[in-house]
N, C-alpha and C positions, 0 to 999 in steps of 0.2 A: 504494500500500500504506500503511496505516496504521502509525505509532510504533510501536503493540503489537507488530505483525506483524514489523516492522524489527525490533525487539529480541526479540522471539521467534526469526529467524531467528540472530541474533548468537548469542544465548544455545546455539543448537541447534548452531552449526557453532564454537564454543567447546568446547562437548562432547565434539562430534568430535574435534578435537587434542588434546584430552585422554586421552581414549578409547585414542586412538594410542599415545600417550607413553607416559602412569603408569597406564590404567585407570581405573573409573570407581568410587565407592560405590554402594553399590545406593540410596540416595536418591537422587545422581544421573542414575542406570540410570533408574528413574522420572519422573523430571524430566524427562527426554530424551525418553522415553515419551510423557509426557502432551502435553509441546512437539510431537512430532510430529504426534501425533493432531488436537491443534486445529490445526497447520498444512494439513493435509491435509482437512479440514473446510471450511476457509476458501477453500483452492487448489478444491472442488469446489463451494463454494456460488458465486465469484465466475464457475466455467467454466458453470454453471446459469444464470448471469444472462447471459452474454454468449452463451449459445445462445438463450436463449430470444430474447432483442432478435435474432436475426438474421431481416431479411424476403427472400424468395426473389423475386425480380422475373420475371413471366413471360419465355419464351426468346421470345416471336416477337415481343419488343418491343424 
């Protein structure tokens, strides 16, 4: 995983305990939003790459 991604994940589960505790502003409400979004992006472009590279080997070999 890439820095970003690293710190995108920090940032989102910082959120979270906040969330919990005192609640969030709605810019952070957003924030959170947008963080997810590109994470969820990234988690389906990289499961794209790793299906596509899978090769099936014939069975009767």
């Amino acid at each position: 995983m890439s820095d970003s991604m690293d710190q995108n994940i920090a940032r989102i589960n910082e959120l979270a305990r906040k969330a919990k505790i005192v609640g969030l502003t709605d810019e952070e409400v957003e924030e959170r939003n947008e963080l997810r979004k590109k994470y969820i992006e990234a988690f389906r472009s990289n499961l794209k790459v790793q299906l596509d590279s899978i090769k099936f080997a014939d069975e009767e070999q």
